[in-house]
N, C-alpha and C positions, 0 to 999 in steps of 0.2 A: 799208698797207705803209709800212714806214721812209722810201722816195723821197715818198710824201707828205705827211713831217710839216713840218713847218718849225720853226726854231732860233732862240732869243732869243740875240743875240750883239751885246754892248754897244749897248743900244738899239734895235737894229734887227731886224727878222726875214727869215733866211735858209730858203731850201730845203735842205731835209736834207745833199743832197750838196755843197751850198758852207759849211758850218760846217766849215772845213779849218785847219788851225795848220802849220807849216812843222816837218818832222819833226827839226830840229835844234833847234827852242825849248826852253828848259831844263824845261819843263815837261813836255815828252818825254823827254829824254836825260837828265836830272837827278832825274825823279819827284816833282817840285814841285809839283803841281797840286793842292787843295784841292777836296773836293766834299761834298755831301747828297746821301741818295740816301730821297724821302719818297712816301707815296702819295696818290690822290685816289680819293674811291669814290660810288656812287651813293647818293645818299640820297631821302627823299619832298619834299625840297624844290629838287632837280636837285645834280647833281654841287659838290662838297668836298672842299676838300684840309685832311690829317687835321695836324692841331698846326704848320701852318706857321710860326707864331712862333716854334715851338722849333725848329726845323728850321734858319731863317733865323738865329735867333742863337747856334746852335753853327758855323754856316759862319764865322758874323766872327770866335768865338771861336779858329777854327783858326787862322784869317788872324791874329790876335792874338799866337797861340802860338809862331809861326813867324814876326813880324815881318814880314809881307806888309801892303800898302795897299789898299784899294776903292776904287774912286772910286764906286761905285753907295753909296748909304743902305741901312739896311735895307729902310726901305719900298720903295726903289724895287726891291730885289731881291723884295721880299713881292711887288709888283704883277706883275713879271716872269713870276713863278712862274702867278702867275693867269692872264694875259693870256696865254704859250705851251699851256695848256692848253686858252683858251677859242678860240685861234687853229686850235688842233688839232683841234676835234670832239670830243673825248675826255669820255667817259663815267665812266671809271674808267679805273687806270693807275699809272703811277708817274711822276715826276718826277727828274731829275736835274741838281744846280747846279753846275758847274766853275768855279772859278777857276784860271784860268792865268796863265802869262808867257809871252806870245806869240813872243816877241823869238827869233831867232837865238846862242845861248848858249855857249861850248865850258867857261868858270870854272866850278867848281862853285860859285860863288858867283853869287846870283840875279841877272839886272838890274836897274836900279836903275828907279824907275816902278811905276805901280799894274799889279796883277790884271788881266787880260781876265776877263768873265763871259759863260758861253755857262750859256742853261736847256733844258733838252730835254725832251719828255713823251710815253709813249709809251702805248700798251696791247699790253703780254708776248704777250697770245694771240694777238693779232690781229696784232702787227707781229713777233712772236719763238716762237708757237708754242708756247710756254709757259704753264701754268697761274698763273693769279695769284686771290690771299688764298683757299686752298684748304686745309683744315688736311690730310686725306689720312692716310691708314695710315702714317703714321712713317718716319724713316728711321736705317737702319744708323747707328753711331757706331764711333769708337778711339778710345785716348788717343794723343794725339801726342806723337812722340818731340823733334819741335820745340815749344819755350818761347815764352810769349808777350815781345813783346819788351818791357825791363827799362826801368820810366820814368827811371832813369840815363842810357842811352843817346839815348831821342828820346821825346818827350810823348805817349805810346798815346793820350790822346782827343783826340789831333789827327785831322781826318780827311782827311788826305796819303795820295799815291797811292802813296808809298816803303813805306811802312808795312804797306801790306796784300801787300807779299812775303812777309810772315809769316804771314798767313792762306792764303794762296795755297801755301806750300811744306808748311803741313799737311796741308791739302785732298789737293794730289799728292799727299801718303805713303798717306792714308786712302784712298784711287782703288786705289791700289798694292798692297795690302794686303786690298783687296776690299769694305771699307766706303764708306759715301756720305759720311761726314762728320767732321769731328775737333773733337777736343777738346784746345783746349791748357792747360798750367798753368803757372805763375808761376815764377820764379825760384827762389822758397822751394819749390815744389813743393805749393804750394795751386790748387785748380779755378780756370782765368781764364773762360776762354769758349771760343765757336768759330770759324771761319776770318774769318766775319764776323756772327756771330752770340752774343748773349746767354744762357747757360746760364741754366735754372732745376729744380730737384730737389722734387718732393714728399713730403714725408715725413710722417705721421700729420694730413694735413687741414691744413699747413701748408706754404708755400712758401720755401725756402731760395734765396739766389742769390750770387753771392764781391762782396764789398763794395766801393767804387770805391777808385780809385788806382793800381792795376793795369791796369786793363782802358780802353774805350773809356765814356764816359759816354753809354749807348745812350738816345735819347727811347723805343723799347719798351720797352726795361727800367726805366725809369722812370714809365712809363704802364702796364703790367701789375700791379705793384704797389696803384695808385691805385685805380685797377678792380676788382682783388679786393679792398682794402681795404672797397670798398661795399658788397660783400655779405656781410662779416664774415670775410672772408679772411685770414689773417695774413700777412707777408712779414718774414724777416729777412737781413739783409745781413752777409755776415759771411765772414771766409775757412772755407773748402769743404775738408776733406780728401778722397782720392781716395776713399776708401772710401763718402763721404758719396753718389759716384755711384753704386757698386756697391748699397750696401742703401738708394736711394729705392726709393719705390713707384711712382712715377711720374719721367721726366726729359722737359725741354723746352726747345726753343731756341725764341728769340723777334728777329725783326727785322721790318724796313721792311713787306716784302713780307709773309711770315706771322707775324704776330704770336703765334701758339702754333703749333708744329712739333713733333707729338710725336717721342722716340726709342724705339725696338723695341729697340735692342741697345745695347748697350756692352760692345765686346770679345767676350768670353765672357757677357754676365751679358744675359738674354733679359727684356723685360717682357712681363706679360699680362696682361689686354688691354692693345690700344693701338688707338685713343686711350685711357687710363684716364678715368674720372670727373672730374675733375678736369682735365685739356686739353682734354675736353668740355665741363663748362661753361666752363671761360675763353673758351674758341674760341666759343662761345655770347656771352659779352659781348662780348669783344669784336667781335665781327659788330653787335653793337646799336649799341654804344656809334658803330663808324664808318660806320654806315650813319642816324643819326642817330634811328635809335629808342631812345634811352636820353634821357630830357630832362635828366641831371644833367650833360652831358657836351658838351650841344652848342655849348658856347664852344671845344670844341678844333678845329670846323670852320668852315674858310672858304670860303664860297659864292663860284663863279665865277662 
């Protein structure tokens, strides 16, 4: 249960229910708070958290993007991550890193002083009920009438908590509407991704996915890729017309939690089968690759 996990919070570890921040911090009221959200899974040589370096060094980069300070290093945020996990019992799970501003704030201007870091690590089924890295029979899809937002306005691979009101107000329309999931597109009106998820399209034994600069610079999106690349997989990056979702043969979302997620629907346009060939075996690799039966791969795991 959640009352029994305990909380990395600058340095020290708390019992679940005292990892509390004061509901005026500008990191509440403001949506300033910076986080990773990465997994750990069982392998034959005990529990691994999957690409933590990359994990760890897109959080600085946010903190970069946004002009925020750490006082923590990377490593010592790397060792955080390990150490809540190994404090926790946890077998497998997911991981989550916040940076905040603790401080009591009303400016929309941040206070001055470094980041609070709290690490938290949980396991979904056991503390939430929820299935975790399960690929599963697909889920419903829309297009959403909401755009992903414009890197004019705020840096999309920042991963701020203001940001994801975007994915969040797709989500609702897609709920609304009677599907489980959305898809937004870019300002030009090319495929971006989904509320917080990684699109990918199969088309003729190759995989399609919208090119960066738009979107969030996802480590699965990035790591799906590499992976199929091994077994002669192609991957091209590139902007996505909408049509290019309607006539794949296959579409998939890819994140933290399920790295292939097949889709049944889009709109009107039904796939069949699903999972296809093709998010079956990804879903096959990568289950190798992070459970560390793949030996080409297991520098992306760190042993707790």
């Amino acid at each position: 249960m959640l009352t029994d996990r305990f909380v990395y919070m600058d340095g020290e570890f708390v019992r679940w229910e005292d990892a509390n921040v004061h509901i005026m911090s500008h990191s509440f009221a403001r949506g300033s708070g910076i986080f990773e959200v990465l997994g750990f899974h069982k392998t034959g040589a005990g529990t691994a958290v999957f690409r933590l370096d990359e994990y760890v060094s897109r959080f600085f980069r946010s903190a970069e993007l946004l002009e925020m300070k750490l006082a923590l290093s990377a490593e010592q945020v790397r060792n955080a991550v390990l150490e809540t996990v190994r404090r926790n019992g946890l077998v497998e799970g997911v991981v989550k890193i916040v940076g905040f501003y603790p401080q009591v704030a009303f400016d929309i201007m941040p206070p001055s002083g470094h980041l609070s870091v709290a690490v938290f690590a949980i396991d979904p089924g056991e503390d939430l009920g929820s299935s975790l890295f399960l690929m599963g029979g697909g889920v419903t899809a829309c297009i959403s009438s909401w755009r992903k937002i414009d890197p004019r306005t705020v840096p999309p691979e920042a991963k701020v908590a203001a940001n994801y009101l975007n994915g969040m107000m797709a989500r609702l329309e897609a709920r609304k509407k009677g599907f489980e999931m959305a898809i937004m597109l870019d300002n030009e009106g090319f495929v971006a991704e989904g509320g917080t998820e990684s699109v990918f399209i199969v088309k003729d034994d190759k995989l399609y996915t919208p090119a960066l600069g738009k979107i969030l610079k996802s480590i699965s999106r990035k790591t799906v890729p590499v992976v199929a690349a091994s077994e002669g997989i192609e991957t091209v990056e590139t902007q996505l017309e909408l049509d290019a979702l309607y006539n794949a043969d296959e579409v998939f979302f890819s994140c933290t939690v399920m790295k292939v997620y097949p889709v049944k629907s889009i709109d009107d346009r039904v796939f069949d089968p699903v999972p296809g060939p093709m998010c079956r075996r990804l879903n096959d690799l990568m289950n190798r690759v992070t459970t560390g039966k793949d030996e080409r791969f297991k520098h992306w795991l760190s042993p707790v």
